[in-house]
C-alpha positions, 0 to 999 in steps of 0.5 A, spaced: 500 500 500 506 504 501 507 503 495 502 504 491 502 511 494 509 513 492 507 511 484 501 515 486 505 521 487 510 520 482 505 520 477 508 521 470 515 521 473 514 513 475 518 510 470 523 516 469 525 516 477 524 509 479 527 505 472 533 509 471 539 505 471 546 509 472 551 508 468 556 514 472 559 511 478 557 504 480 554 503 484 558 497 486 563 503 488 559 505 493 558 505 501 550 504 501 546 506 507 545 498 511 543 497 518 551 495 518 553 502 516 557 504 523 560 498 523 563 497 516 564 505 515 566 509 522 569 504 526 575 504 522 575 512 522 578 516 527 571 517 531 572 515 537 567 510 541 563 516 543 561 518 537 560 512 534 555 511 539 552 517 538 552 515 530 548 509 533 543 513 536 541 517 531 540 511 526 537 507 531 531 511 533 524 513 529 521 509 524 527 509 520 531 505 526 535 500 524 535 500 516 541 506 516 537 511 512 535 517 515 529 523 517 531 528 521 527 534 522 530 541 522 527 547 524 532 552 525 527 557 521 526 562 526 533 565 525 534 563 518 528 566 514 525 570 521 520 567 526 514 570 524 515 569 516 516 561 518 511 560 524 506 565 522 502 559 518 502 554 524 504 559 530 504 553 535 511 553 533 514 559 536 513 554 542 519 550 542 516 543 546 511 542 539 518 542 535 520 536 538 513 533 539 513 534 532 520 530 531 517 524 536 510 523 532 513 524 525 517 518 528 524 522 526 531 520 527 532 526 531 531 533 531 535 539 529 533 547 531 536 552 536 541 553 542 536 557 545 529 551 543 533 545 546 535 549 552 528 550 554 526 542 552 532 538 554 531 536 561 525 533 558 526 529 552 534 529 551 533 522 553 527 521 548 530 524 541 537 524 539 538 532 539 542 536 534 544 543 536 544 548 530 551 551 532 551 557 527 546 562 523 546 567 519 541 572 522 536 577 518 537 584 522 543 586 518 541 591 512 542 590 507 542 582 508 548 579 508 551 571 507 554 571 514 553 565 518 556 566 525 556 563 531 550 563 537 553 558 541 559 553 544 559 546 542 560 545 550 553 547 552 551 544 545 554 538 550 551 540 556 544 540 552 545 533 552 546 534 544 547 527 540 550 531 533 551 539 532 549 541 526 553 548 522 552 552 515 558 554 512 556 559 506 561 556 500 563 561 495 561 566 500 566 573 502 565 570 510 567 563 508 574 562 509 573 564 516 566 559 516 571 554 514 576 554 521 570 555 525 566 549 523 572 546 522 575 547 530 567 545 532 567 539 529 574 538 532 571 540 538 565 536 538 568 529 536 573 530 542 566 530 546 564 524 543 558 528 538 556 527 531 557 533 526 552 535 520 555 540 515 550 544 512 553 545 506 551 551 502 553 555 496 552 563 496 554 568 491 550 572 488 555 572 481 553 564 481 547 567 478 547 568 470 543 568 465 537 568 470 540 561 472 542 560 479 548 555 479 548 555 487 545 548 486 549 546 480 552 539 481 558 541 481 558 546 484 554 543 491 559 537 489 565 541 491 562 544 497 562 536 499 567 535 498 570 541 502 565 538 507 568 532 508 575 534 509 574 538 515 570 532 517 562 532 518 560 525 519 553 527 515 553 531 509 545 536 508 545 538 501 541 542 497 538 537 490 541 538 485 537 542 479 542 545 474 549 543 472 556 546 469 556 552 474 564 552 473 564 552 465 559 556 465 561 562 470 568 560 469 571 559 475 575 554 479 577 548 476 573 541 472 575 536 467 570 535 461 569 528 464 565 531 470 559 532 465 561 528 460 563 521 464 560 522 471 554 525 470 549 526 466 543 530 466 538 525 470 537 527 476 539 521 480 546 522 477 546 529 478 545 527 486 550 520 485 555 525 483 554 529 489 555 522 494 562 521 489 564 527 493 562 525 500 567 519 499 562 515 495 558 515 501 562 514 508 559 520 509 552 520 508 549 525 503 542 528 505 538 532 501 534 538 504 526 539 502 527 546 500 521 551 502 513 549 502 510 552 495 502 549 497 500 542 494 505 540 490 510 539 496 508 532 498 509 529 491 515 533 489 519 532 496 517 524 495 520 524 488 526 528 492 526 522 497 527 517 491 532 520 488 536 520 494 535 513 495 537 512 488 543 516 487 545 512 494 543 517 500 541 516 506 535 521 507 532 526 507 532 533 511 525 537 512 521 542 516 517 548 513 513 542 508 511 538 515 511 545 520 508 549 515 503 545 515 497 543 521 500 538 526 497 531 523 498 533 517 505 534 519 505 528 522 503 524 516 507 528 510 513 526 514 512 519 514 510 519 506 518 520 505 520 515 510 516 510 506 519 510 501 526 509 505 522 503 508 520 501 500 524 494 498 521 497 492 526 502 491 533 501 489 539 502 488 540 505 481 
């Protein structure tokens, strides 16, 4: 029945998302989300047995638990896009308890939101969800706006908060992002000492990535380099817009690229455009989660399940949402949550 409600959804994209056979990298190159995962990736990294344990925890919760996939809820929106611009169509969300109450119904991995949300709810349900601190933003007072993230917080009170994972954006391509890259990298030091995982929000700004009324901030090989910068400084855990667009560094004409990148290793099927952006992650020991994207109306169900199964196919381990489910009235929250863990839950989807 599960199934029958993706096909359902997909519509005419069903056979183009789910019969697609991938002919970049192979997907005998891959590490692919398992209930093994920690085993066969991490224990012969440098993590050391606390973060190991914290990785467990997060894929061993929620209706996810055991398969090595991953749903987290995100909801740091009040400082990202302003609290009364993200809340003002559900405003049971100023209040952080129905955050996490939405994380535990939605049967989530974890949740992921501000210092100062998990400060006032910790006590009460660090032990029933794995929290994820959001340890940087980048605020919206500042006029004109700018792509600034900084810090709001330490990863010791992240620690102190009973956190599971901290979570940091650094706006690649940005003016700011050098010094992004040393403080988040110094975070994450910091939070593997303490025995915590890391989620890198892994994002390009730049307003000269826009040309010819195209923005290339999402472009394949743009956001696959920002991974692969990602990984460097050591996330466990890559969150990365879709991929909608390629060539953003032919077509800008900046960096460097090898004609194969867009001849061999990816094509313009978006299951190879997301591959390619897991090759970056070293071809998946770091998983790559996608985000949802913003809620556009009555369409957000369908193209986050088709989001869902490109993800899976290309080799994720999930998908990252908020605004589609909080955005939304609580049940219905509930329910659009659980249609995308479907189709991690679906045999049917495979590897492409």
């Amino acid at each position: 029945m599960a199934f029958q409600h993706i096909l359902d959804l997909l519509g005419n994209r069903a056979d183009d998302l789910l019969q697609h056979e991938s002919k970049t990298f192979d997907k005998s190159l891959l590490h692919l989300p398992s209930p093994d995962f920690i085993d066969q990736v991490f224990l012969e990294t440098n993590r050391n047995p606390q973060v190991l344990r914290s990785l467990a925890a997060m894929r061993n919760h929620g209706r996810l638990a055991g398969t090595g996939y991953l749903s987290i809820l995100p909801i740091d929106q009040g400082i990202e896009h302003t609290a009364g611009a993200s809340f003002a169509k559900n405003p049971m969300y100023f209040d952080p308890e129905n955050i996490v109450k939405l994380a535990l119904e939605g049967g989530s991995n974890a949740v992921a939101t501000t210092f100062g949300n998990l400060a006032m709810v910790s006590r009460k349900y660090a032990h029933k969800i794995p929290l994820i601190v959001k340890i940087n933003h980048n605020e919206l007072l500042t006029y004109p706006t700018k792509y600034n993230q900084i810090m709001f917080g330490s990863v010791e009170d992240a620690w102190n908060l009973g956190a599971t994972a901290v979570g940091a954006t650094i706006y690649f391509g940005s003016e700011e992002s050098s010094r992004q890259i040393i403080e988040v990298s110094q975070a994450f030091e910091r939070a593997h000492e303490l025995g915590m995982a890391t989620i890198l929000w892994c994002y390009t700004r730049n307003n000269d990535f826009k040309k010819d009324s195209i923005n290339y901030e999402a472009a394949t090989d743009i956001t696959g380099q920002a991974n692969h910068i990602g990984v460097t400084i050591q996330a466990d855990i890559i969150k990365q817009k879709m991929p909608d667009v390629n060539g953003g560094f032919t077509k800008i004409n900046f960096s460097k690229n090898d004609p194969l990148m867009y001849s061999q290793l990816t094509s313009e099927h978006p299951i190879d455009m997301c591959r390619y952006q897991l090759a970056n992650c070293y071809m998946g020991r770091a998983g790559l989660i996608n985000s949802g994207g913003e809620s556009k109306g009555p369409g957000d169900l369908a193209d986050s399940v088709a989001n869902a199964v490109i993800n899976k196919r290309a080799g994720g381990t999930g998908l990252i949402l908020g605004r589609r489910a909080f955005q939304r009235p609580f049940a219905e929250g509930v329910e659009f949550l659980h249609s995308i863990q479907d189709v991690y839950l679906a045999p049917e989807v495979t590897i492409a």
